[in-house]
C-alpha atoms as one frame of an Amber mdcrd trajectory, in Angstrom:
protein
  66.634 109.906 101.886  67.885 112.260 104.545  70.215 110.807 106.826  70.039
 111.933 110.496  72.919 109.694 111.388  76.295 108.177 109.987  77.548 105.367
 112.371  81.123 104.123 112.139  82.586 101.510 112.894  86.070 102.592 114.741
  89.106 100.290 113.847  89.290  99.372 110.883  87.770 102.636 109.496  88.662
 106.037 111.608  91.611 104.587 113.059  93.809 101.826 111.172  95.277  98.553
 113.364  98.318  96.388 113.432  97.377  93.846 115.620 100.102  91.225 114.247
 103.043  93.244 115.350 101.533  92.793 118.839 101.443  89.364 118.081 104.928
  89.119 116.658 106.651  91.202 119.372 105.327  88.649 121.955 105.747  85.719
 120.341 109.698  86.753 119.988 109.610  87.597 123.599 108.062  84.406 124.816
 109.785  82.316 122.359 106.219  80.625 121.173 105.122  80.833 117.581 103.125
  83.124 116.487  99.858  80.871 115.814 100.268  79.783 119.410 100.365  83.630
 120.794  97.492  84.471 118.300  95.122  81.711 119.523  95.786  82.748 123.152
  95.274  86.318 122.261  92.063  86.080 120.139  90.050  83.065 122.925  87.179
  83.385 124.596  88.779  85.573 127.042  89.364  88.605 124.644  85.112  88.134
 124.026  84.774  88.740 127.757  86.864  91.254 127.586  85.039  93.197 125.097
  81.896  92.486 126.605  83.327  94.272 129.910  82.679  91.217 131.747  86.463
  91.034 132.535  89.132  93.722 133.860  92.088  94.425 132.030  94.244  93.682
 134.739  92.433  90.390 134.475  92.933  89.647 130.821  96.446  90.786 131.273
  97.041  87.736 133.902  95.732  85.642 131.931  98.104  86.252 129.139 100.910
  86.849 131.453 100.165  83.401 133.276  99.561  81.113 129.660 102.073  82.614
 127.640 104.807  83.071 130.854 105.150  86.789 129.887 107.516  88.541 131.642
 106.042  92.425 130.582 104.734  94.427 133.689 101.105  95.487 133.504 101.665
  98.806 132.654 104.507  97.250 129.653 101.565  95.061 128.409  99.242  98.643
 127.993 101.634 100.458 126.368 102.291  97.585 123.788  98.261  96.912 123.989
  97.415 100.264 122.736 100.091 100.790 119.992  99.008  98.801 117.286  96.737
 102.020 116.081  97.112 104.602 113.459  94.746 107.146 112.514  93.139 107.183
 109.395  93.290 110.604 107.853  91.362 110.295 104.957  88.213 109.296 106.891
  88.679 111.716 110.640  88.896 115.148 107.470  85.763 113.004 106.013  84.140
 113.258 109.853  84.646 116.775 110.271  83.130 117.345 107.108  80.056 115.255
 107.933  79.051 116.703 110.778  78.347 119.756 109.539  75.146 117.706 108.342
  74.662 114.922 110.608  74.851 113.305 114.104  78.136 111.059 114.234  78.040
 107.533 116.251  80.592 105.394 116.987  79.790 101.958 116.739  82.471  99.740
 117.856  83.623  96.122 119.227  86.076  96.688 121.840  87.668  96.416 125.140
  88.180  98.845 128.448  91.916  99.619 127.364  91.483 100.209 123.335  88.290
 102.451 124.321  90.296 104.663 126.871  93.126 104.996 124.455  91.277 106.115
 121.452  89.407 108.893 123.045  92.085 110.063 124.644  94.581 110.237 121.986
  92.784 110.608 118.669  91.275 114.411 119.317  90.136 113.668 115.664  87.529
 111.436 117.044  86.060 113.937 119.803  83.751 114.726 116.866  81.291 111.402
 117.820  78.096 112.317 119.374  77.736 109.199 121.063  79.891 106.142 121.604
  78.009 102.687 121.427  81.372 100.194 122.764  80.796  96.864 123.524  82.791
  97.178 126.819  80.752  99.344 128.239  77.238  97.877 127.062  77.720  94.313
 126.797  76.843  93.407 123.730  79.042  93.033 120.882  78.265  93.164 116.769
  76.584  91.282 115.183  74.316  90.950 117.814  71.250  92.922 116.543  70.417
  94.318 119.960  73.742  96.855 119.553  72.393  98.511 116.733  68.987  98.406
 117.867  70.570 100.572 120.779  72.512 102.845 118.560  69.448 103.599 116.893
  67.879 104.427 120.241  71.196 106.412 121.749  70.472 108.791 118.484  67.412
 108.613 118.648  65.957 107.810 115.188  64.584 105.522 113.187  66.445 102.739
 111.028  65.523 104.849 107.918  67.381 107.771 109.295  70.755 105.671 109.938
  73.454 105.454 108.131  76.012 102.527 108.952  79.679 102.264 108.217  82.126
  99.225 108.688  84.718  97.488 106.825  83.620  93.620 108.006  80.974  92.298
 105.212  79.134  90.435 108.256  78.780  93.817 110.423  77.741  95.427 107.439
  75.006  92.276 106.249  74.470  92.422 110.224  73.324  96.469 110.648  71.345
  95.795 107.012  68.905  93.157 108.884  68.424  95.696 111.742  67.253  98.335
 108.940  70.215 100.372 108.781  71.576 101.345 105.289  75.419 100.496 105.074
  78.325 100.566 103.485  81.399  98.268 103.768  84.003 100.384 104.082  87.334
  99.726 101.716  89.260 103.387 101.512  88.417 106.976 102.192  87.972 107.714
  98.549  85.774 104.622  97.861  83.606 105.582 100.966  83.316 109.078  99.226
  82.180 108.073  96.136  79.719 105.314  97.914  78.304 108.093 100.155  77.156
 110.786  96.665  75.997 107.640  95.346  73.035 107.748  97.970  72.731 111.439
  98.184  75.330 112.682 100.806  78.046 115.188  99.427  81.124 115.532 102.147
């Protein structure tokens, strides 16, 4: 099978995240624990958020006004956005790929994280196309997101290639016709991508 396109998921897989030393710095700031930070964090809100049916500077009050956070807006960014790391193994694996194929990113994720990632990781300028749920308000699993992956590319399922490191994203993009891959380390993808033909 010839694959026209390898979609990838984006944290998690090209770029690695510490999300609990967000969590931890705030919850020693605000003197809560850090379930209590975690479940205000990760509510409902942060789904709006992703879905780009909230403003940062509205998810920000939010957790400024239910945790009593005294960071600035522009504090809360900068300690927003630093919980990523790239993942070297897989961005040398990119440029390697596209040689051969049309790269998508495929990814849950708010205004901020979005903004961040393409402007500081040059390693992932290498995307064709960006599918974020921010921007077209729908998030994974949902089946219509890869259904409009598929149609940013502009192939068919069979020509798709899917990439994630969540076993439900992955079982998700395999009921919209996509072959994937759970993701697990660079050198496991590797050996899980000559395994179905593709040599990077």
């Amino acid at each position: 099978m010839t694959y026209e396109v390898v979609m990838f998921d984006v944290g998690g897989v090209t770029v690695d995240f510490d999300t609990d030393r967000l969590i931890l710095q705030v919850s020693q700031l605000v003197g809560q624990s850090f379930e209590e930070v975690q479940r205000v964090v990760y509510d409902e809100s942060l789904v709006s958020f992703e879905l780009g049916r909230m403003t940062p500077q509205r998810y920000y009050q939010g957790l400024k006004e239910r945790l009593s956070l005294s960071w600035s807006y522009e504090q809360f960014v900068r300690a927003w956005n630093s919980i990523f790391r790239e993942n070297s193994d897989v961005t040398q694996l990119l440029q390697r790929l596209r040689k051969r194929h049309k790269l998508l990113a495929l990814t849950n994720t708010n205004l901020l994280h979005l903004e961040y990632l393409k402007t500081h990781f040059s390693s992932l300028s290498v995307f064709d196309h960006w599918i974020a749920s921010c921007d077209v308000g729908l998030r994974k699993p949902d089946p219509q997101i890869y259904l409009l992956a598929l149609k940013q590319a502009g192939v068919r399922p069979q020509a798709a290639l899917y990439i994630d490191d969540r076993p439900e994203l992955v079982e998700a993009g395999r009921d919209a016709g996509l072959t994937a891959i759970r993701f697990e380390s660079g050198r496991q993808l590797e050996e899980a991508l000559r395994a179905i033909g593709i040599n990077a």
